[in-house]
C-alpha positions in Angstrom: -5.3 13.5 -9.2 -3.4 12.8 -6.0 -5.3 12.7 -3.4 -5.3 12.2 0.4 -6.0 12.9 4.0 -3.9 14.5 6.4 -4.4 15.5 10.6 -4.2 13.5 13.8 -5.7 9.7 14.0 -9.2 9.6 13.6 -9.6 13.6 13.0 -8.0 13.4 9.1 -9.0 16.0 6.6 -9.9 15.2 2.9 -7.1 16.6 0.2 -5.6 17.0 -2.8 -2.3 17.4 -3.8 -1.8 20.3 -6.9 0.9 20.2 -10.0 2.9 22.4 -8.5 3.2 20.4 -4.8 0.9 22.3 -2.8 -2.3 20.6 -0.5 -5.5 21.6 -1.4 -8.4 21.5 1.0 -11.1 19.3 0.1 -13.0 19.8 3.3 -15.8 22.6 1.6 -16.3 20.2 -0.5 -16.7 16.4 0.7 -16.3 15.4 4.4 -14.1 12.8 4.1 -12.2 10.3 1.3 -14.2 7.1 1.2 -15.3 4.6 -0.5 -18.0 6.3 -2.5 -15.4 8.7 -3.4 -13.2 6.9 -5.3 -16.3 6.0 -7.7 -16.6 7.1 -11.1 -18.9 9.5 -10.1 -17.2 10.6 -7.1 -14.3 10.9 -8.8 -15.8 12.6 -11.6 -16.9 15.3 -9.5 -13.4 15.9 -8.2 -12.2 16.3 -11.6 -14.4 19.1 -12.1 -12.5 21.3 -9.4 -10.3 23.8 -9.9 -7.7 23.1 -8.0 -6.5 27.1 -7.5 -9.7 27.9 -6.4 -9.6 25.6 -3.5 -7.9 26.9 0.3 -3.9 26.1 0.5 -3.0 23.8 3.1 0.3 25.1 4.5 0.9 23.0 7.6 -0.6 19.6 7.1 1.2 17.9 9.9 0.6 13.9 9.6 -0.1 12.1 6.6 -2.6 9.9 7.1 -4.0 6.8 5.0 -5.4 8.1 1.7 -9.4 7.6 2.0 -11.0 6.1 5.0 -13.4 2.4 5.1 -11.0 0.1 3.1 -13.6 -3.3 3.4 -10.8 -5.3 2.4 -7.0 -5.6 2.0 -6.0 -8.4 -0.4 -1.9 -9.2 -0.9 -0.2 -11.6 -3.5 2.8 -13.6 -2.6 5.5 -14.3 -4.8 4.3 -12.3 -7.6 8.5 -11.5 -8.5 9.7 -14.5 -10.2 13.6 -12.9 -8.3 11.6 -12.8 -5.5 10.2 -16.5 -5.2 13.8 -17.6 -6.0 15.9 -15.8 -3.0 12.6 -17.5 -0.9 13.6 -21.0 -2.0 9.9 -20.9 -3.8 9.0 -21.8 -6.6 7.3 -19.7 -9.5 3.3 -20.0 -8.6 1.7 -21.2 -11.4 -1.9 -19.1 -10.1 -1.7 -15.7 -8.2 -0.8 -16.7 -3.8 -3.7 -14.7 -2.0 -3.7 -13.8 1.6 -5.2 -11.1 3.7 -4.0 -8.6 5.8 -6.1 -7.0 8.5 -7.2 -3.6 7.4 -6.9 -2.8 11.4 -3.0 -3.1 9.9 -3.3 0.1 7.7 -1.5 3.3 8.9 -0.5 6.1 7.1 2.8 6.5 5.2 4.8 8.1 7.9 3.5 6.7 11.0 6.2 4.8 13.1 6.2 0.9 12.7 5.9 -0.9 15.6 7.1 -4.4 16.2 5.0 -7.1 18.0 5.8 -8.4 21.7 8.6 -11.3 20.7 9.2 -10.3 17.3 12.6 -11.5 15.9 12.1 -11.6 11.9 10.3 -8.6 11.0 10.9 -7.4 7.4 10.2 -4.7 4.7 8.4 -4.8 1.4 7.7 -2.4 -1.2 4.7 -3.1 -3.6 2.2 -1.4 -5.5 -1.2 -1.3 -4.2 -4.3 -1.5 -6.7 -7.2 0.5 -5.2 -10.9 -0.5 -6.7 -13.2 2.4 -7.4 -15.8 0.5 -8.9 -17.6 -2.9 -8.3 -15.8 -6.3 -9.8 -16.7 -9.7 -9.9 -16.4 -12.3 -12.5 -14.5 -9.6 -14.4 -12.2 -10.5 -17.4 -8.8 -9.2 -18.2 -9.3 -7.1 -20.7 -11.8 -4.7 -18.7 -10.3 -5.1 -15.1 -8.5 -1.9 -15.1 -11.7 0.3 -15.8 -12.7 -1.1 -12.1 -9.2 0.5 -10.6 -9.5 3.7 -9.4 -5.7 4.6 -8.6 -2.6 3.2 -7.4 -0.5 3.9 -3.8 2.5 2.9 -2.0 2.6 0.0 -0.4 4.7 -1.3 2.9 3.8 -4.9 3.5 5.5 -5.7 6.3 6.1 -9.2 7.5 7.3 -10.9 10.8 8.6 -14.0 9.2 8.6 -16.4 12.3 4.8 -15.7 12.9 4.3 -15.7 9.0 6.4 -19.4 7.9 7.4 -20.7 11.3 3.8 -20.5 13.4 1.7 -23.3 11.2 -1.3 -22.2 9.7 -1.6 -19.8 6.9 0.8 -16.2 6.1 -1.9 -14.1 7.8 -0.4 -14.5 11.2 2.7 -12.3 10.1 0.7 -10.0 7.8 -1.8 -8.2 10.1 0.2 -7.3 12.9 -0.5 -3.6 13.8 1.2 -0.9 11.5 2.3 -3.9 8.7 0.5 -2.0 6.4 1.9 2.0 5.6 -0.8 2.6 2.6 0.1 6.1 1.1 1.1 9.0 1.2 -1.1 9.6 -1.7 -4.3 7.9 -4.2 -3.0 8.4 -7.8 -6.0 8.3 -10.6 -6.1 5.5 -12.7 -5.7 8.2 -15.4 -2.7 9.4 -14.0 -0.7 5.9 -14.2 -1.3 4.7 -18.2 0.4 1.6 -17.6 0.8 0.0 -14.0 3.1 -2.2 -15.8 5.8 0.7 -16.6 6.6 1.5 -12.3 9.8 1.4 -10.8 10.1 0.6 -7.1 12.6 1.0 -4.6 13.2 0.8 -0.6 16.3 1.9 1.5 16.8 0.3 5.6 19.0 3.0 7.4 20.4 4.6 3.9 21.4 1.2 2.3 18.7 0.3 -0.7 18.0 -2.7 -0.3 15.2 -3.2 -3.1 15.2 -2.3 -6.3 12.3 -3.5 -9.0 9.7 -2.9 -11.4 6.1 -3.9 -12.2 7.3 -4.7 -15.5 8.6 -8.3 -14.1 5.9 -9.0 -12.4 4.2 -12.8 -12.8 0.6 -11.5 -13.0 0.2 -7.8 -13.7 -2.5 -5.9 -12.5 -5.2 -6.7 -14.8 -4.6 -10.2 -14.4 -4.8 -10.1 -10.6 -7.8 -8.0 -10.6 -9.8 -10.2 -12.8 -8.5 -13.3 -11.2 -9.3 -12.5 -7.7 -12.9 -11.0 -8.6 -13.3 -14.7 -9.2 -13.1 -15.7 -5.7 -14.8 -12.6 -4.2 -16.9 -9.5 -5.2 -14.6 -6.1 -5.0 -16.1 -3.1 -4.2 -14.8 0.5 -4.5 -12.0 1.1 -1.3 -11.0 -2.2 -1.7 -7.1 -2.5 -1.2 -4.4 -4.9 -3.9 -1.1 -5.1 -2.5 0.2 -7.2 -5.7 3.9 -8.6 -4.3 7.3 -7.3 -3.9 10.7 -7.5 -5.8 13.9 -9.0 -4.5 15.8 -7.6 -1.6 13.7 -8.5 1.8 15.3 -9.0 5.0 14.7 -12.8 4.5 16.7 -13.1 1.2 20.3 -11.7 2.4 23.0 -14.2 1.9 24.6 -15.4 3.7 22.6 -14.5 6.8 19.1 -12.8 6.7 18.9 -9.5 8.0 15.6 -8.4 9.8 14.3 -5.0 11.8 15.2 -3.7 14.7 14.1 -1.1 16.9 16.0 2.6 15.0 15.8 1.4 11.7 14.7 4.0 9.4 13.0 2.7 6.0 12.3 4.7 3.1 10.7 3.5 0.4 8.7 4.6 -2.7 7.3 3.5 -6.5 8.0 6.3 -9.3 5.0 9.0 -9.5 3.3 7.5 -6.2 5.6 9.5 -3.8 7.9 7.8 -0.9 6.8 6.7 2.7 9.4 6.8 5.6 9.2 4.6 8.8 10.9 4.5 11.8 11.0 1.0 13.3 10.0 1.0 17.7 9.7 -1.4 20.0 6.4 -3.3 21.1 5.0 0.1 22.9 0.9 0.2 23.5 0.9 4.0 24.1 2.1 4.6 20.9 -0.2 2.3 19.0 -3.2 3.6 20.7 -1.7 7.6 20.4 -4.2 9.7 19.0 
């Protein structure tokens, strides 16, 4: 299933997105995506929907984050052997976690807006891992039966904040809109190997990343049971698990960063593609409705 949640800020309604392309109202039948539906159970009752039977959505407007109450949003740096090498980093010989705020998250269209004083804002396409059932002290062998689907990830970054600002990453993670989750929740069963993705992202109609899970350091199984070492997961849980080559910081000879215009679009094969416009520091439009 694809699922996801569409309408203005605050006001989303629950969906599901049919083989042939169409929305599917999901409204009659749960109030809302959450947590407790991305369950096994909750999920198993979706399954057992027919999907014709259910009211078309023909004007969905926004696209909106995929379920509502993420409790938390975990990254990995450097997860891209390419990657750590046009960062001057070397290859981590454990997963890099940090967090990113989930007052961050927005949905996969919604514009990007760039802090007061940022200079070295930049892009990042990655898969995110989204938990559907409780993990902790889980081994690698059964960490995928606690992942409930896959998404598009954006993990922005404002560099200077993030490697120039002392203290840990987390100070260029969580800055408001750094994190475009969507547009959709694939099913676990929908993705047989999150190892087999391809991911891409273009700034103003140049690609500028090009990758796939395939070469990542730790794969998703690895990262799932790792981290459930260091904290209990619970279903709505976020895993952005790193990006390929190609950010802003990498360009020889001179980085490239955002700027107010830039367009990105961005995607990871049978997830769908998100597309951002970049703005200015502007509180009305962070706080729009």
């Amino acid at each position: 299933m694809k699922l996801l949640r569409h309408g203005p800020r605050g006001h989303e309604r629950p969906a599901l997105l049919d083989t042939e392309g169409s929305l599917r109202d999901l409204s009659g039948v749960i109030a809302d995506l959450r947590a407790e539906s991305l369950t096994p159970a909750g999920l198993a009752r979706l399954r057992q929907l027919d999907p014709s039977q259910l009211p078309r959505v023909a004007s969905p407007g926004r696209i909106g984050l995929p379920w509502a109450g993420c409790g938390k949003f975990i990254a990995v740096g450097l997860n891209y052997a390419d990657h750590a090498a046009e960062a001057g980093l070397p290859v981590p010989q454990e997963p890099v976690l940090f967090s990113k705020a989930t007052s961050c998250m927005v949905g996969a269209c919604d514009a990007v807006v760039l802090p007061q004083g940022s200079i070295k804002s930049d892009w990042e396409v990655e898969l995110g891992v989204v938990i559907g059932s409780r993990a902790r002290y889980v081994d690698e062998a059964s960490a995928l039966q606690h992942v409930a689907g896959y998404c598009v990830v954006n993990d922005l970054s404002e560099r200077e904040y993030q490697l120039e600002r002392g203290g840990t990453w987390d100070k260029g993670k969580c800055c408001d809109t750094f994190g475009p989750v969507g547009p959709w929740l694939v099913t676990a069963d929908e993705v047989p190997d999150p190892q087999a993705l391809d991911l891409w992202l273009d700034v103003n109609g140049q690609r500028r990343q090009t990758g796939s899970t395939r070469t990542m350091v730790f794969g998703v199984a690895a990262l799932v049971a790792y981290i459930s070492r260091f904290m209990t997961l619970y279903p709505g849980d976020l895993i952005t698990t790193g990006t390929p080559p190609g950010v802003g910081l990498g360009v020889k000879p001179q980085p490239v960063f955002l700027q107010p215009g830039d367009v990105m679009r961005l995607g990871i094969s049978g997830l769908g593609e998100q597309h951002q416009q970049v703005h200015a520091w502007n509180a009305a439009l962070l706080d729009a409705g």
